[in-house]
N, C-alpha and C positions, 0 to 999 in steps of 0.2 A: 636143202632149203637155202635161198639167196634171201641176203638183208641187203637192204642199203642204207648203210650210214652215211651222217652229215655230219663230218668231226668238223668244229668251230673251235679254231684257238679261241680262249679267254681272251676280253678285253685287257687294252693295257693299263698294269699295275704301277706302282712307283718303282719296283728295281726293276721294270722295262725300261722307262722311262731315264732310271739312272745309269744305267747299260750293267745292271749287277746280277750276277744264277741267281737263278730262283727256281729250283727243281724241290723240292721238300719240303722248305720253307714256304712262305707265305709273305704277302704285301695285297693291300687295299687294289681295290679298282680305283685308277685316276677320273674325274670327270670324261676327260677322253675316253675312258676305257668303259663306261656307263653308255655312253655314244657308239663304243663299237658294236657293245651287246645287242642294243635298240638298232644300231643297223644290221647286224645278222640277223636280227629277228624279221626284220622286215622283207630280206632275204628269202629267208625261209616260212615267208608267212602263207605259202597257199600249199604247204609240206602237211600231210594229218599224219604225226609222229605216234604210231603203238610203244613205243620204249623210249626214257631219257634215261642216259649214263655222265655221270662226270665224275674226277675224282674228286678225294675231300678235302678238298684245298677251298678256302673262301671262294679265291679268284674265279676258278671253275664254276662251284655253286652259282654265287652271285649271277655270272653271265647267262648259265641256264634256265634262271630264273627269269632271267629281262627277255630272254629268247621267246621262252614258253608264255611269260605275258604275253607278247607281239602273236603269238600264236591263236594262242585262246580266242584275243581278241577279233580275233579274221574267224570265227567260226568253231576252230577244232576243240577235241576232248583233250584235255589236258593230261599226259601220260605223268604217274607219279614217277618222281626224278628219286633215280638211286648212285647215291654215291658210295665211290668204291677207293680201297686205296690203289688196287692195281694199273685206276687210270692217274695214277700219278704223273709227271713229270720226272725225267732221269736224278739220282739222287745225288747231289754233288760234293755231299758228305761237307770235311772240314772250308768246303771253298764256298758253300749255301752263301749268297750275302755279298761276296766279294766282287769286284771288278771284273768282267769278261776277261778283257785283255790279262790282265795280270794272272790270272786262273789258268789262261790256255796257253800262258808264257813257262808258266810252275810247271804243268802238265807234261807240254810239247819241247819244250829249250831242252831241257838233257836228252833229247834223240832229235835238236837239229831240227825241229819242225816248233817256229816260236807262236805261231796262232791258230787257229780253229782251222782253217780253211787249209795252212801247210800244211796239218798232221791227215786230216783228208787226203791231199793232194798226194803223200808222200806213203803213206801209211792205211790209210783206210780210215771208214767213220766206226769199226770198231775199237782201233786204238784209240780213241779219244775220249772213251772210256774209259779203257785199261791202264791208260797212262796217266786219266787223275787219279783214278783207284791207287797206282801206285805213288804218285806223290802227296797223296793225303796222308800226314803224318799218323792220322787215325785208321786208315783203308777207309774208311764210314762210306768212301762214295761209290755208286755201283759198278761193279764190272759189265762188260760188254754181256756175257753169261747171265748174269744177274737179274741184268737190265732189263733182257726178250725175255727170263723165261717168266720174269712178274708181267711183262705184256701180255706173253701171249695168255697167261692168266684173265685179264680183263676180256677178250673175245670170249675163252670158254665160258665165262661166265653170262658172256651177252645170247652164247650161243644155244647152252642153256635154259633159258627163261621159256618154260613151257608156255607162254599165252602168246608166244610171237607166230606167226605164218610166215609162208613162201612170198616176197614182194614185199614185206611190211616195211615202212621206213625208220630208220633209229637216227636220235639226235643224239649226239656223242663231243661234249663239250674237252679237248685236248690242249695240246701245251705245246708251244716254239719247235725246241729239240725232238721230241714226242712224233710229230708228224713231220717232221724234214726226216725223221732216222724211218719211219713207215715209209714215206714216197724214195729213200734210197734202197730200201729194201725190198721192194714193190714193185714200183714204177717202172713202165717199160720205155723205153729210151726215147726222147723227143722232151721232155722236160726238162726247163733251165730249173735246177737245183740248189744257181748259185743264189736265187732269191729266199731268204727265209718265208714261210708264211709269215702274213699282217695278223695282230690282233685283230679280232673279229671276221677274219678270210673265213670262208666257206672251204673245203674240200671234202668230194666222196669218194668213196670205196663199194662195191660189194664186198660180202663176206658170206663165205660158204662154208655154214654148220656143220659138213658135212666132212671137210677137208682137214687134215691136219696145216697145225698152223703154217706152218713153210709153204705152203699154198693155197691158205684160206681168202688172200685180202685179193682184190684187182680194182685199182687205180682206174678212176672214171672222170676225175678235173682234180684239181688243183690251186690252192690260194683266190677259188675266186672271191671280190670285195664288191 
């Protein structure tokens, strides 16, 4: 069975805004970020969604809510919205809160790679895990291991839901990190990657029930706003 999902980063919150993680933790949708919901929504407003997924982060809710508003109001049945922790955002343990930069300095600096994008370039988007995992004085934050197998957790669970069919569409409200580490592990070559998704971007996927995760997802757009 083929789904298609419509993962919608969250509107922007205030540690968007402040440029601070926020993978586990929680911050408010900014008025902007009420504005990104309401224009995904309108986006996806002629979409009849059988399933909503998001995690249970405010942030997420909130946006799926304004989404599904815009929805309804074009016509469709309103799928009741289940939230799960597995569509979390990566957990960034003792860094939750702190300053991008200075997080991916702690991280990446003792192997030589001082930001996000060197530890990438140098190392892979695995290690950028591994290496906050390991400079969090607590480990609290997820390992690369960690990270996929709570993901691919959230598919099985979508893949699961006995009232879904072959072609049905799922709205699937996701997070920054969340869907840039999906489209590098996905995506087949022709995508700039060095763009993060926007709050409120659009991107789909197929997902195939049938498939073990390492080959379930196939990348159909990307970031669109």
């Amino acid at each position: 069975m083929i789904l298609h999902l419509h993962l919608v980063r969250h509107g922007q919150t205030l540690f968007n805004r402040y440029n601070r993680l926020q993978g586990w933790s929680n911050s408010p949708l900014t008025d902007a970020g009420l504005d990104d919901a309401t224009h995904a929504g309108q986006l996806l407003a002629d979409v009849d969604f059988a399933a909503a997924y998001c995690s249970d982060t405010t942030r997420a809710q909130v946006t799926a809510e304004r989404i599904l508003d815009v929805n309804t109001a074009h016509g469709h049945a309103r799928p009741t919205l289940i939230s799960d922790m597995h569509f979390r955002e990566q957990c960034y343990g003792y860094y939750e809160g702190q300053d991008m930069d200075m997080a991916w300095l702690a991280a990446g600096g003792p192997h030589g790679a001082p930001t996000y994008n060197a530890i990438v370039e140098r190392y892979g988007v695995a290690a950028t895990r591994d290496f906050l995992k390991e400079a969090d004085p607590f480990h609290d934050a997820e390992s690369d291991d960690e990270y996929w197998r709570r993901i691919a957790g959230g598919y099985a669970l979508i893949a699961a839901n006995p009232h879904l069919e072959d072609g049905d569409h799922i709205l699937q409200i996701s997070h920054g990190n969340t869907l840039l580490s999906l489209m590098q592990r996905f995506a087949p070559e022709g995508y700039d990657l060095s763009e993060r998704p926007a709050n409120g971007s659009v991107s789909e996927f197929d997902l195939d029930t049938d498939a073990d995760f390492a080959s379930a997802l196939a990348v159909i757009s990307y970031n669109r706003r």
